[in-house]
N, CA and C of each residue as an Amber inpcrd file, in Angstrom:
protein
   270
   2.6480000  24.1940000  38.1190000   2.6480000  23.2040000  39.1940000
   1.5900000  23.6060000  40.2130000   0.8980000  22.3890000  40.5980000
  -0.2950000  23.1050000  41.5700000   0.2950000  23.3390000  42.8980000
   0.0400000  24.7160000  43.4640000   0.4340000  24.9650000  44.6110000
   0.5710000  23.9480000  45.7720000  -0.0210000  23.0770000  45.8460000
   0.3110000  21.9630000  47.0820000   1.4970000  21.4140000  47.0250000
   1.6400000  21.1970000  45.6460000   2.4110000  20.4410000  45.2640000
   3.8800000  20.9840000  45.1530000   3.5960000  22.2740000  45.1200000
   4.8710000  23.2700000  45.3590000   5.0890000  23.3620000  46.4570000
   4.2040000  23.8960000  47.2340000   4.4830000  23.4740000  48.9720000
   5.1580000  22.6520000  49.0020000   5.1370000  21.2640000  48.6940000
   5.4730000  20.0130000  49.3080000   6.8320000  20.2000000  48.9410000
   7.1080000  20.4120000  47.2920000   8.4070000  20.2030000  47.0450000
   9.5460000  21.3100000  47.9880000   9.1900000  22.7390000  48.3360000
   9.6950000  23.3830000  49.0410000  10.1840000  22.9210000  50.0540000
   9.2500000  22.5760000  51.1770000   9.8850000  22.0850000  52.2580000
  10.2170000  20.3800000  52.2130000  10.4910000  19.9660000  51.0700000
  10.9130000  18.8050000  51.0980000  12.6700000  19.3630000  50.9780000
  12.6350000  20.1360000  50.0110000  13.4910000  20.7150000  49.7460000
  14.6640000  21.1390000  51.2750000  14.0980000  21.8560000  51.5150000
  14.2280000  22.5490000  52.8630000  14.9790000  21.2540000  53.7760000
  13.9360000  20.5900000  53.8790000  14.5370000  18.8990000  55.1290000
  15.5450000  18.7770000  54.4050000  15.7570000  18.1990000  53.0200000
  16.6430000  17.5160000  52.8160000  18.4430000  18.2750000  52.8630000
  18.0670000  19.4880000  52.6250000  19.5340000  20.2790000  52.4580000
  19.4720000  20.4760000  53.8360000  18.6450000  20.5780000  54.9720000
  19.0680000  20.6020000  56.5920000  20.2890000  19.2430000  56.5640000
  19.2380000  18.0650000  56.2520000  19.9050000  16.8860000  56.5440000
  21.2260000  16.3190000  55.9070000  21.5630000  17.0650000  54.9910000
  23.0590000  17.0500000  54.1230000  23.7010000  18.0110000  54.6380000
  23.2960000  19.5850000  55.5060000  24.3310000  20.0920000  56.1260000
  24.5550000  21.2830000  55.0960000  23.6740000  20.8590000  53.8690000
  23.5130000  22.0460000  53.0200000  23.0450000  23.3370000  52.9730000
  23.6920000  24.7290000  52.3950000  23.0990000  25.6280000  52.0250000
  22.2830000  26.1830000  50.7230000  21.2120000  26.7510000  50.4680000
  20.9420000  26.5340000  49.0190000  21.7660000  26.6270000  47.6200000
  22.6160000  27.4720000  48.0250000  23.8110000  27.4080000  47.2200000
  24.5910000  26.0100000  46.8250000  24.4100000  25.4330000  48.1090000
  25.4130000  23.9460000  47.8840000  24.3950000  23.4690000  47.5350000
  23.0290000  23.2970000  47.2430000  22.0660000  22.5060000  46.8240000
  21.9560000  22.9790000  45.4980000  21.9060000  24.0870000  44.9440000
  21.9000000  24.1420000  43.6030000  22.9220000  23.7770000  42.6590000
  24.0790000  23.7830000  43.5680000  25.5590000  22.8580000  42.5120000
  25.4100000  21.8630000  43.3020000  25.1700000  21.1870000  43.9500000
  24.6210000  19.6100000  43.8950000  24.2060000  18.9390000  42.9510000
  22.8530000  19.8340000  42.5290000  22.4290000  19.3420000  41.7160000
  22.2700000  19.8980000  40.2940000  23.1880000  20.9690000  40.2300000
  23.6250000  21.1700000  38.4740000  22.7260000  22.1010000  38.0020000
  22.1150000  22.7840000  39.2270000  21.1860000  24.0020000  38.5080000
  21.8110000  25.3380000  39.2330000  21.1250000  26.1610000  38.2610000
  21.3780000  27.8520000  38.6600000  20.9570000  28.1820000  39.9960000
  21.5750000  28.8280000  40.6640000  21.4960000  29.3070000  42.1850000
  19.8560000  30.1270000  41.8380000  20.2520000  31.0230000  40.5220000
  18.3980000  31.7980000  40.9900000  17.7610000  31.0690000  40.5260000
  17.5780000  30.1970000  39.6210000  16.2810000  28.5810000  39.3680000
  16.1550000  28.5170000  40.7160000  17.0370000  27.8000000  41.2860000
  16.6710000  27.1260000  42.6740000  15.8020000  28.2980000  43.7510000
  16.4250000  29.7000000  43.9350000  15.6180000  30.4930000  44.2890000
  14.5790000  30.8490000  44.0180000  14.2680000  30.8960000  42.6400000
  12.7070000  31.1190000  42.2630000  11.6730000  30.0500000  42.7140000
  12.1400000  28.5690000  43.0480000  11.3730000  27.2730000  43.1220000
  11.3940000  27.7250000  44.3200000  12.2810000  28.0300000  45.3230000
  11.9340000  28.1810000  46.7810000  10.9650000  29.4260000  46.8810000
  11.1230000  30.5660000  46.0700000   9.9250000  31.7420000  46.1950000
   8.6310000  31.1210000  46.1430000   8.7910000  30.3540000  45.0610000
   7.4700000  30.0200000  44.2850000   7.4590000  30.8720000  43.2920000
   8.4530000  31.4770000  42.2360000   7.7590000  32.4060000  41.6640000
   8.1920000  31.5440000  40.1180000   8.7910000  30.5960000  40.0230000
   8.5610000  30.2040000  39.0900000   8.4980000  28.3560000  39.4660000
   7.8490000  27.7650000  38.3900000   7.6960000  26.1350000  38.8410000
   8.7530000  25.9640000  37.8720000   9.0450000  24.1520000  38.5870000
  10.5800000  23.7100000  38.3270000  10.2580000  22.4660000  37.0640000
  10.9220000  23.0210000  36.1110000  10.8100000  21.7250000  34.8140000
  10.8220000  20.0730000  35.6420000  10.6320000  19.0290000  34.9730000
  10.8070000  17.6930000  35.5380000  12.2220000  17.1910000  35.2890000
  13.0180000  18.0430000  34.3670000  14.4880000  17.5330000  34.6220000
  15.2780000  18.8050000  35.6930000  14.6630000  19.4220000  36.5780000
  15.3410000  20.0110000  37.4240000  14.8240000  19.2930000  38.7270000
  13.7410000  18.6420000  38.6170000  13.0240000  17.7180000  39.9100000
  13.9670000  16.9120000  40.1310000  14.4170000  16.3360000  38.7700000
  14.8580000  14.8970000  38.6400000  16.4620000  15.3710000  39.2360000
  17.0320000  16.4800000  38.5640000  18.5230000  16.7760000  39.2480000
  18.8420000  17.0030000  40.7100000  17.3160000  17.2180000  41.4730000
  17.6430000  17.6500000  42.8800000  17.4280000  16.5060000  43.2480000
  16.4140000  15.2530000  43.1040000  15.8470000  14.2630000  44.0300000
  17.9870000  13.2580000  43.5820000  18.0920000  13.6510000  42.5140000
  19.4050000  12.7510000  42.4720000  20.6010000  13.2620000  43.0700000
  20.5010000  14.8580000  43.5030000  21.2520000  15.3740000  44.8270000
  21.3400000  14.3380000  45.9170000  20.0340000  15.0860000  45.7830000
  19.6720000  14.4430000  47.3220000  19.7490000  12.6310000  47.5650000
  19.7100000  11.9700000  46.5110000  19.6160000  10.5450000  46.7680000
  18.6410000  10.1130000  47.0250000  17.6790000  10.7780000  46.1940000
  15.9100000   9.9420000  46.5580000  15.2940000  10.4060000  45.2020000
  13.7340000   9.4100000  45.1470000  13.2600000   9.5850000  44.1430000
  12.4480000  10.5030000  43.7800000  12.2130000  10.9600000  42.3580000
  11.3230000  12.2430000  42.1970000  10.1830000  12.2630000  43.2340000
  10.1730000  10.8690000  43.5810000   8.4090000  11.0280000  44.2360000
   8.4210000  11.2300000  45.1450000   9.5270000  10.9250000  45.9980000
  10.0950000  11.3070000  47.3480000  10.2120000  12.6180000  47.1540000
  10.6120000  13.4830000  46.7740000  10.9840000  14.2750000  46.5280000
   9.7350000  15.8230000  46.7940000   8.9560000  15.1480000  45.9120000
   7.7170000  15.7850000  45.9420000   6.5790000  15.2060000  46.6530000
   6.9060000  14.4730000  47.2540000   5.3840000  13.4260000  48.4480000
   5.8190000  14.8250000  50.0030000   4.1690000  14.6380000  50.0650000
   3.9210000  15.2810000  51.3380000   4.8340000  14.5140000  52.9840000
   5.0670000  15.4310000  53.6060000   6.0840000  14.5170000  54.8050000
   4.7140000  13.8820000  55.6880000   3.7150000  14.1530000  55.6870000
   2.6030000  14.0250000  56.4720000   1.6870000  13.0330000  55.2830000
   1.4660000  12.0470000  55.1600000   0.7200000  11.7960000  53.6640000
  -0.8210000  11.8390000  54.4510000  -1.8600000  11.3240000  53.6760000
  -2.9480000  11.5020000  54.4960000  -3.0290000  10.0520000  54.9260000
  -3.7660000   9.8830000  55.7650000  -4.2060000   8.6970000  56.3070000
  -4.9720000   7.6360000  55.1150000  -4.3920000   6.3860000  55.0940000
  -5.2470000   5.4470000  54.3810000  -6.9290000   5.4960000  54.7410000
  -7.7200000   5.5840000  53.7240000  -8.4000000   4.8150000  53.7790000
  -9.3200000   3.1690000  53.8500000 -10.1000000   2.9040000  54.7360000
 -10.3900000   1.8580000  54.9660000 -11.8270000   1.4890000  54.4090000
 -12.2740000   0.9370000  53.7140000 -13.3490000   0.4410000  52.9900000
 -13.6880000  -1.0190000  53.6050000 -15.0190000  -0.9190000  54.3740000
 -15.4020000  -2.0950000  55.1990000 -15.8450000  -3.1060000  54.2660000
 -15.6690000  -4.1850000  54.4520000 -15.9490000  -5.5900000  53.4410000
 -17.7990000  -5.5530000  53.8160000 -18.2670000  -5.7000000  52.2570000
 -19.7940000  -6.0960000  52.1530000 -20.3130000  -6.3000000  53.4020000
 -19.8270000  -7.7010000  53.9470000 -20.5150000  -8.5000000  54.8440000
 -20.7000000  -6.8660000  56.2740000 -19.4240000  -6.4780000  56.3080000
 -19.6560000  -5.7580000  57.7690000 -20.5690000  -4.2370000  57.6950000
 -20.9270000  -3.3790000  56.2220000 -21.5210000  -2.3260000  55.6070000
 -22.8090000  -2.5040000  56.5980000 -23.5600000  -3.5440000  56.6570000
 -24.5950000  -3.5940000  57.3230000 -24.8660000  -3.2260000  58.6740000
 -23.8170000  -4.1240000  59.3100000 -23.8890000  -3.4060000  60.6160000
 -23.1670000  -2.5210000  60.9920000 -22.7620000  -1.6490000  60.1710000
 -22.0940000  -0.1090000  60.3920000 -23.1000000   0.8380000  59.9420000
 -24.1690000   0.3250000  59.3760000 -25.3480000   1.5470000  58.6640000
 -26.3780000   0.9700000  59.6930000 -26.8270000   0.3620000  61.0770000
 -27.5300000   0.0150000  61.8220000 -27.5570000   1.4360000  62.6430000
């Protein structure tokens, strides 16, 4: 798993068992995995299969993508229509 992406899931991780009142313990029988799985995903020392993604985001009541989306996403980009390119390169 690429490290960002582990980041993200960590402290997604993190918010969501604040916001249930959870400890990691109650988050790993939440969601039907081993207390040290769940510890290693919070170390980082090992990455988490896609059916252990899928068992926590259904803990938690959100979707894998939620799950793993940055809390900050980046800002949209805006691509100026033909007509206005011109007078932005003046």
């Amino acid at each position: 798993m690429d490290d960002g992406l582990h980041d993200n899931l960590v402290k997604r991780i993190r918010k969501l068992a604040r916001r249930h009142g959870w400890s990691m313990n109650r988050t790993a029988d939440a969601a039907g995995i081993s207390r040290s799985g769940l510890s290693n995903i919070m170390r980082k020392t090992k990455s988490p299969t896609l059916d252990t993604v899928a068992k926590l985001a259904a803990a938690f009541e959100v979707s894998a993508l939620e799950l793993l989306a940055a809390d900050d996403p980046a800002p949209a980009v805006q691509v100026p229509r033909l007509s206005k390119r011109s007078e932005l390169l003046k």
